[in-house]
RODREN-516098 format. One record per residue (C-alpha): x, y, z; chain; residue number from 1. Coordinates in steps of 0.05 Angstrom, whole numbers, plus 5000, padded with zeros to 4 digits. Each point is the difference from the previous one (the first is absolute). Layout:
<nodes>
> xx_yy_zz_cadena_num
> X_Y_Z_A_NUM
...
</nodes>
This chain:
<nodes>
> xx_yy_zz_cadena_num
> 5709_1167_6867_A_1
> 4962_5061_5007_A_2
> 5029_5067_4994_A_3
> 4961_5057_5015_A_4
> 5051_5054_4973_A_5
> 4971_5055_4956_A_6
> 5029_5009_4935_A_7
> 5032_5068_4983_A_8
> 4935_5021_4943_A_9
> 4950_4972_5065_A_10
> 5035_5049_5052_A_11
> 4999_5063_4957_A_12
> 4927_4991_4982_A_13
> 4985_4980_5071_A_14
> 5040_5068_5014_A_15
> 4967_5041_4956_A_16
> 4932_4965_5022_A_17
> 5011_5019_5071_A_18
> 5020_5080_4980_A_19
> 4945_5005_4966_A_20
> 4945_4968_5056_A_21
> 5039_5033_5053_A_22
> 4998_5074_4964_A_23
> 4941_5003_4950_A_24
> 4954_4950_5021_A_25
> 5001_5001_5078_A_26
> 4974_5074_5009_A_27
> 4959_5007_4944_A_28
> 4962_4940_5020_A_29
> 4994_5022_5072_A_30
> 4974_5072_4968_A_31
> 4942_4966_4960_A_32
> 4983_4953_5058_A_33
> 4981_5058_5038_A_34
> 4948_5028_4942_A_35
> 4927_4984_5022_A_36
> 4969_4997_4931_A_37
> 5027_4931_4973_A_38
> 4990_5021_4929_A_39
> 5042_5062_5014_A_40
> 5060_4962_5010_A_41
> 5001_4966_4926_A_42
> 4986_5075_4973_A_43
> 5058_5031_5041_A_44
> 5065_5020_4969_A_45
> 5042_4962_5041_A_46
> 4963_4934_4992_A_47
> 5023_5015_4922_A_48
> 5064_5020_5008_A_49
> 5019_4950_5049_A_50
> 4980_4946_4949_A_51
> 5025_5029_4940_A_52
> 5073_4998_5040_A_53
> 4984_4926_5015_A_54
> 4987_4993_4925_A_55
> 5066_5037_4980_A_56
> 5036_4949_5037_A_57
> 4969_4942_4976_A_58
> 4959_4979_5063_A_59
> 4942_4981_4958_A_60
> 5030_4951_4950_A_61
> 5049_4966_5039_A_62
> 4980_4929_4991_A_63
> 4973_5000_4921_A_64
> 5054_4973_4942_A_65
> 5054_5054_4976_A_66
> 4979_4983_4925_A_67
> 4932_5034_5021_A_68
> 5024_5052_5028_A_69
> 5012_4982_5073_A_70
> 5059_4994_5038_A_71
> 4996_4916_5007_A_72
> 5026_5000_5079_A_73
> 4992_4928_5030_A_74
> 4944_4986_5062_A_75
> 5049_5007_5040_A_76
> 5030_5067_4982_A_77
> 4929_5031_4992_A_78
> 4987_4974_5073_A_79
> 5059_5041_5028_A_80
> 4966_5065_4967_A_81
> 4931_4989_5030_A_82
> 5026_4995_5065_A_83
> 5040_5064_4987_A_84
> 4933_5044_4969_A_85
> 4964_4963_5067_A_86
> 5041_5040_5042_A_87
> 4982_5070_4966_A_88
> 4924_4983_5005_A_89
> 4951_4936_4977_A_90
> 4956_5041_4960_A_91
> 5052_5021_4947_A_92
> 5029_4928_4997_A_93
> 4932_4972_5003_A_94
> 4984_5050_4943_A_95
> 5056_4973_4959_A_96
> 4992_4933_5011_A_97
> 4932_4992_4983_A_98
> 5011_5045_4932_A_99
> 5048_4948_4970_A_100
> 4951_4938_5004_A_101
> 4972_5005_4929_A_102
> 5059_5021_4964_A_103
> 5034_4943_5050_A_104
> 4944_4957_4976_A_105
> 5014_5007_4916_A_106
> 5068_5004_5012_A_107
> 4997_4925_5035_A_108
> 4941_4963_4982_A_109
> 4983_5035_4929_A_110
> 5075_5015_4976_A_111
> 4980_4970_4924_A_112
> 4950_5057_5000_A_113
> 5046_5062_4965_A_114
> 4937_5031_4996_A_115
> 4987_5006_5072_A_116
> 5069_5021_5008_A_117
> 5005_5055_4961_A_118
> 4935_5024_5021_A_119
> 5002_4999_5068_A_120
> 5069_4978_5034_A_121
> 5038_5035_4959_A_122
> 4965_5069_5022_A_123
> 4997_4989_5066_A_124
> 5077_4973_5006_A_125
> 5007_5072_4952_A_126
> 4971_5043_5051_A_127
> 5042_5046_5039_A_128
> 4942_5043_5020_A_129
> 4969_4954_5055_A_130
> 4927_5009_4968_A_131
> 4994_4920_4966_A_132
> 4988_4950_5048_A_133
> 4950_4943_4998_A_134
> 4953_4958_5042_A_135
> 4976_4927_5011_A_136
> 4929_4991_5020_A_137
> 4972_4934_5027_A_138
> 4961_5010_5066_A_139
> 4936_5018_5001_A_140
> 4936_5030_5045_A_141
> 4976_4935_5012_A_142
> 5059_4962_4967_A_143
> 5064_5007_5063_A_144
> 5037_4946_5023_A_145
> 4951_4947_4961_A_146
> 5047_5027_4935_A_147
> 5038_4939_5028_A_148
> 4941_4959_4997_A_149
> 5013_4953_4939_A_150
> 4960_4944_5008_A_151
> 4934_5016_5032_A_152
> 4963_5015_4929_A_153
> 4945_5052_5019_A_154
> 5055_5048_5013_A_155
> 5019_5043_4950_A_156
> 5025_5069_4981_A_157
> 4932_5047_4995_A_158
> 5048_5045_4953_A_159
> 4974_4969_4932_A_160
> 5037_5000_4935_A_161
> 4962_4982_4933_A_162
> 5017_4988_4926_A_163
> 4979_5057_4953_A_164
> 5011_4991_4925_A_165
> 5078_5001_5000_A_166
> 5009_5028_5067_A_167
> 4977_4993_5077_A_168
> 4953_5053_5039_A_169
> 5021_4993_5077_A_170
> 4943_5023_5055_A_171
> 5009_5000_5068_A_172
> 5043_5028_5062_A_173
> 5051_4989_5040_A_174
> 5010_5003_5074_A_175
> 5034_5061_5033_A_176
> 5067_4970_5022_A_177
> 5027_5010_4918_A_178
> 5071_5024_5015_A_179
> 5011_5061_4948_A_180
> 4932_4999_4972_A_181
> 4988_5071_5000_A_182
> 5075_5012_4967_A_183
> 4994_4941_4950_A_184
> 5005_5009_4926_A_185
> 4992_4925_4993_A_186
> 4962_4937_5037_A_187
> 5012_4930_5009_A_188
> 4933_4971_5012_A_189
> 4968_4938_5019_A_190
> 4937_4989_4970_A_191
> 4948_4940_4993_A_192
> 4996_4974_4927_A_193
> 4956_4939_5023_A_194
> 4974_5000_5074_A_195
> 4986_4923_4989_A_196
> 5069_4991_5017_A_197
> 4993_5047_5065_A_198
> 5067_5035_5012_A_199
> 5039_4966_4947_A_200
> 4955_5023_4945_A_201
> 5036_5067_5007_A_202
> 5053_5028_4954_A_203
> 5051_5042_5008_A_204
> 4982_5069_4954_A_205
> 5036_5059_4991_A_206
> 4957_5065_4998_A_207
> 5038_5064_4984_A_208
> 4965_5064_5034_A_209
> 4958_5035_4964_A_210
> 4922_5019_4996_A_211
> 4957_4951_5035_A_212
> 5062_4987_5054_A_213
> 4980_5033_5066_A_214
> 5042_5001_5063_A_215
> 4968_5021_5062_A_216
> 5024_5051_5064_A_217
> 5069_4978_5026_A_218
> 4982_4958_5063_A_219
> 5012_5038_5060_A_220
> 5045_4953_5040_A_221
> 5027_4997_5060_A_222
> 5075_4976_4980_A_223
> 5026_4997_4928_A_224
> 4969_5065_4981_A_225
> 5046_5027_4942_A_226
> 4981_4925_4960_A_227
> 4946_5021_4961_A_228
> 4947_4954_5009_A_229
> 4925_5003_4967_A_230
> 4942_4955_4974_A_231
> 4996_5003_4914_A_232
> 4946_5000_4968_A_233
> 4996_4966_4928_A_234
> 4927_5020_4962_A_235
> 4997_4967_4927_A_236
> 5074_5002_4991_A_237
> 5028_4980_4930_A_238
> 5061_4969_4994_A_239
> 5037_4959_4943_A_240
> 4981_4921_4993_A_241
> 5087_4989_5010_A_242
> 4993_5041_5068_A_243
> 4990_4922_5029_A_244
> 5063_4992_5039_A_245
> 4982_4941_5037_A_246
> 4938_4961_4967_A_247
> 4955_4964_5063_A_248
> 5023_4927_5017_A_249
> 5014_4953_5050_A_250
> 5075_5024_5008_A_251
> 4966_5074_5024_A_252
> 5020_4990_5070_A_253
> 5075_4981_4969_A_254
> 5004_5077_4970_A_255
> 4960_5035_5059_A_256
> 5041_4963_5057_A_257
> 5074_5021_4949_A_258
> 4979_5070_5008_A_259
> 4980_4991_5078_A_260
> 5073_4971_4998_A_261
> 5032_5055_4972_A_262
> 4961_5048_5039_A_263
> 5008_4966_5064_A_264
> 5082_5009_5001_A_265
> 4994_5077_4981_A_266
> 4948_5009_5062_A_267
> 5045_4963_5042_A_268
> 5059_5045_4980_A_269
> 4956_5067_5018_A_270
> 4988_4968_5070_A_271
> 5074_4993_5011_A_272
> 5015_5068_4975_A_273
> 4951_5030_5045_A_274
> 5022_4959_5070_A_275
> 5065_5030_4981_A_276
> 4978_5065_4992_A_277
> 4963_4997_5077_A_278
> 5064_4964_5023_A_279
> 5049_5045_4981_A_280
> 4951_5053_5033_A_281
> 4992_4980_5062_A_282
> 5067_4979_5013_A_283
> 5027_5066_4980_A_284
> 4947_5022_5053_A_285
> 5024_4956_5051_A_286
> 5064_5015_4999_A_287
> 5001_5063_5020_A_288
> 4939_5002_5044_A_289
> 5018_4997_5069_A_290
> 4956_4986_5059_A_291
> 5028_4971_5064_A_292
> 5062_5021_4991_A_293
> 5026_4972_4935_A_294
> 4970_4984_4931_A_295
> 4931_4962_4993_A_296
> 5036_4951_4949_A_297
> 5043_4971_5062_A_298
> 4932_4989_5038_A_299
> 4982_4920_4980_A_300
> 4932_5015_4992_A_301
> 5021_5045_4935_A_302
> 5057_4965_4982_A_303
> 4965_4940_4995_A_304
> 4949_5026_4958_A_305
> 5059_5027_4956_A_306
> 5040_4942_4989_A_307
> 4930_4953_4981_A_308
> 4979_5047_4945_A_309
> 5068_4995_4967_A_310
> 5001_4922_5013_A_311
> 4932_5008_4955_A_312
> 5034_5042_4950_A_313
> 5053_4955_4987_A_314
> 4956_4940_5007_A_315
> 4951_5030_4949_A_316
> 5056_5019_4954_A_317
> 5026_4930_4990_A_318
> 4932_4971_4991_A_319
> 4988_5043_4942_A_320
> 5069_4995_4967_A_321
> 4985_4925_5002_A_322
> 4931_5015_4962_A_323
> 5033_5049_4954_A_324
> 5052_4949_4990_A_325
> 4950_4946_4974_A_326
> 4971_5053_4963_A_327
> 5060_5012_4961_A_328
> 5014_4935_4980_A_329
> 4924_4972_4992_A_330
> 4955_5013_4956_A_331
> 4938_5041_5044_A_332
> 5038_4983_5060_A_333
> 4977_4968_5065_A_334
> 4933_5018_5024_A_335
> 4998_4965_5066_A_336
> 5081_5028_5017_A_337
> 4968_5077_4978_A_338
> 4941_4989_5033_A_339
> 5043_4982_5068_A_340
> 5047_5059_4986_A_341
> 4953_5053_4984_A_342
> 4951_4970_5066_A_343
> 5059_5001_5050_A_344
> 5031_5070_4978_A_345
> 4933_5030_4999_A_346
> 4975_4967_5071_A_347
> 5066_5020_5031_A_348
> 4998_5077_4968_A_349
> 4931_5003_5044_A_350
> 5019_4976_5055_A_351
> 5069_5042_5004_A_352
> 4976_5057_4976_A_353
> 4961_5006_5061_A_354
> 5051_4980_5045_A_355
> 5043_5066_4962_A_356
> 4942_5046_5018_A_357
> 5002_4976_5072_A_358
> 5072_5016_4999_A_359
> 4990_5065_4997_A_360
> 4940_4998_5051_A_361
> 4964_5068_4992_A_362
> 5037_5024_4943_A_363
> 4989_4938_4961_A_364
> 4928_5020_4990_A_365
> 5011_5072_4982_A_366
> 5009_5019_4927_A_367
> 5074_5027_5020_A_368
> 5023_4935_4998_A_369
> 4981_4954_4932_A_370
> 5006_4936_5037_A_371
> 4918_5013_5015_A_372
> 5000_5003_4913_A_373
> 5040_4933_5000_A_374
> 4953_4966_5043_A_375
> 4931_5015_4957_A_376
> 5040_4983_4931_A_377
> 5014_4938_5029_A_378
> 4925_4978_5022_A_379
> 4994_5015_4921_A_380
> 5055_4949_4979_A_381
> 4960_4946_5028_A_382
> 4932_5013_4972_A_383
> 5028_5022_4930_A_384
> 5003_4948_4941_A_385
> 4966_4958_5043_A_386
> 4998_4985_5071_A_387
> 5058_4964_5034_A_388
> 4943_4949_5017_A_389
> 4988_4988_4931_A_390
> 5071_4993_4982_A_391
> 5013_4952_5058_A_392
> 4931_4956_4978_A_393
> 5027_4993_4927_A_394
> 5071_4986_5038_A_395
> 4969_4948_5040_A_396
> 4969_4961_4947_A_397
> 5060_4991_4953_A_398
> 5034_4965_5066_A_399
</nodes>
């Protein structure tokens, strides 16, 4: 049987989650929404002190192992907190999120390196100032959704990587959708080794920042706007020979589609978090808005609207405690079951979303109201870490 009750530990942190979203993070983010310089927002003093609350708590290592430092919560647990942060705002969460993946990354896939731990997941779990956070970097200019493309040779990562005495010297740039790369004091990076081998002659590097690392302007984006996201730049960049993670090989598209795994359950989790968030908006809204004589919520044509976006909450919910599930109990989880999670809650965050602002009718598009917010995060959710489209065509062909 399946039992679906929270455990005492999962209810306070899911408590102390939702405080914190529903306090902190909610109007800060809406405040640096509102800035018109992008790169303002990332130099602002509430951006800063937002995060180094979310740090304080422990937001940013909730999934890496106790012994290094983090506080070792299950899938599922860490799932329950992303929906929470979701609620406050999809930036900040997004922010978080995307911070822990090379820490994450050690922590899982190079835990014999003590090294690596010491140097760079042991800071960041340290931290309690919100300034170390990290970034992953594997699209490119010309180099999108063909990252996927493992078997058609002649593609390839243009970011090139080459031996140099007892080290490697990296060249090359990535695209502008690198979540945090403005903020990062590390990179994971995917770089060709041997384009012979097209995608899978890539490895998986990590470059710490430093001179020759370059991150661009912050995009100015329509949604998502406090998630720092930048092209880097990497000119004749020395790093140590052991800075190999992941040498290139045919089990490439094993590690890249673990992390797309990974990645795809904590997405899904931010698009739950922020359907709730317009939910609980406009039904607050409709309740005591009255227009022919007695509160829009008893009119079907709201009501109805109402109860089908919590139908997708709920229904989105259980689809990614199922993948977080799996997750939990095997190894790098199930990407098809993610893939299906993250798609459906990120699909059904769109299309609600827009059903919240019409809700509200005229107010729903005025910035008095966030639901109008909620609605270009979520166009975001479903471009971000790649499309839902490509998510679904990987999906389709592990059927």
């Amino acid at each position: 049987m399946i039992d679906f009750t929270l455990t005492d530990e999962q209810r306070e942190l899911q408590s102390i989650a939702r405080r914190f979203a529903r306090e902190t993070i909610r109007p800060a983010e809406v405040e640096l929404d509102r800035l018109s310089d992008a790169d303002a927002i990332f130099e602002h003093e509430r951006f800063k002190e937002t995060l180094r609350q979310a740090y304080d708590l422990g937001f940013h290592k909730m999934a890496i192992k106790e012994e290094n430092g983090g506080l070792g919560l299950d899938p599922s647990t860490t799932g329950l907190i992303w929906e929470e942060l979701a609620m406050g705002g999809v930036g900040f969460a997004g922010t978080l999120l995307a911070g822990q993946v090379l820490p994450l990354f050690i922590d899982v896939l190079a835990s014999h390196r003590a090294d690596l731990i010491d140097a760079f997941v042991r800071p960041y779990c340290d931290d309690d100032t919100g300034t170390y956070t990290t970034a992953w970097g594997s699209s490119e200019p010309n180099i999108g959704s063909d990252g996927s493309n493992y078997y058609d040779k002649s593609i390839h990562h243009d970011t090139s990587i080459t031996r140099d005495g007892d080290g490697w010297v990296i060249d090359g740039a990535k695209s502008g959708f690198v979540s945090n790369a403005g903020l990062a004091k590390a990179h994971l990076v995917f770089a060709c080794v041997d384009p012979d081998q097209g995608i899978c002659g890539s490895g998986v590097f990590l470059v710490p920042a430093g001179p020759g690392v370059t991150a661009g302007k912050a995009l100015d984006k329509s949604g998502m706007r406090v998630l720092n996201q930048a092209d880097v730049h990497f000119d004749s960049v020395r790093i140590p020979s052991d800075y190999l993670l992941i040498p290139p090989s045919p089990n490439f598209p094993m590690i890249h589609n673990a992390i797309k795994t990974v990645g795809n359950v904590g997405v899904g989790y931010l698009a739950v978090g922020l359907m709730r968030a317009a939910y609980e908006e406009a039904l607050a809204y409709a309740k005591t808005r009255v227009q022919f004589g007695k509160p829009i919520l008893q009119h079907q044509a709201v009501g109805f609207k109402l109860f089908e976006c919590y139908q997708a909450i709920e229904a989105a919910r259980m689809l990614l405690w199922r993948a977080s599930n799996v997750l939990a109990k095997q190894m790098l989880g199930d990407l098809k079951l993610s893939a299906a999670a993250r798609v459906f809650a990120c699909n059904q965050a769109m299309r609600h979303t827009v059903e919240m602002v019409q809700v509200l009718g005229g107010y729903g598009i005025s910035r008095e109201y966030c639901v109008e917010k909620f609605m270009r995060d979520a166009k975001l959710l479903q471009i971000m870490d790649a499309t839902v489209e490509i998510m679904t065509n990987k999906a389709v062909a592990l059927m």
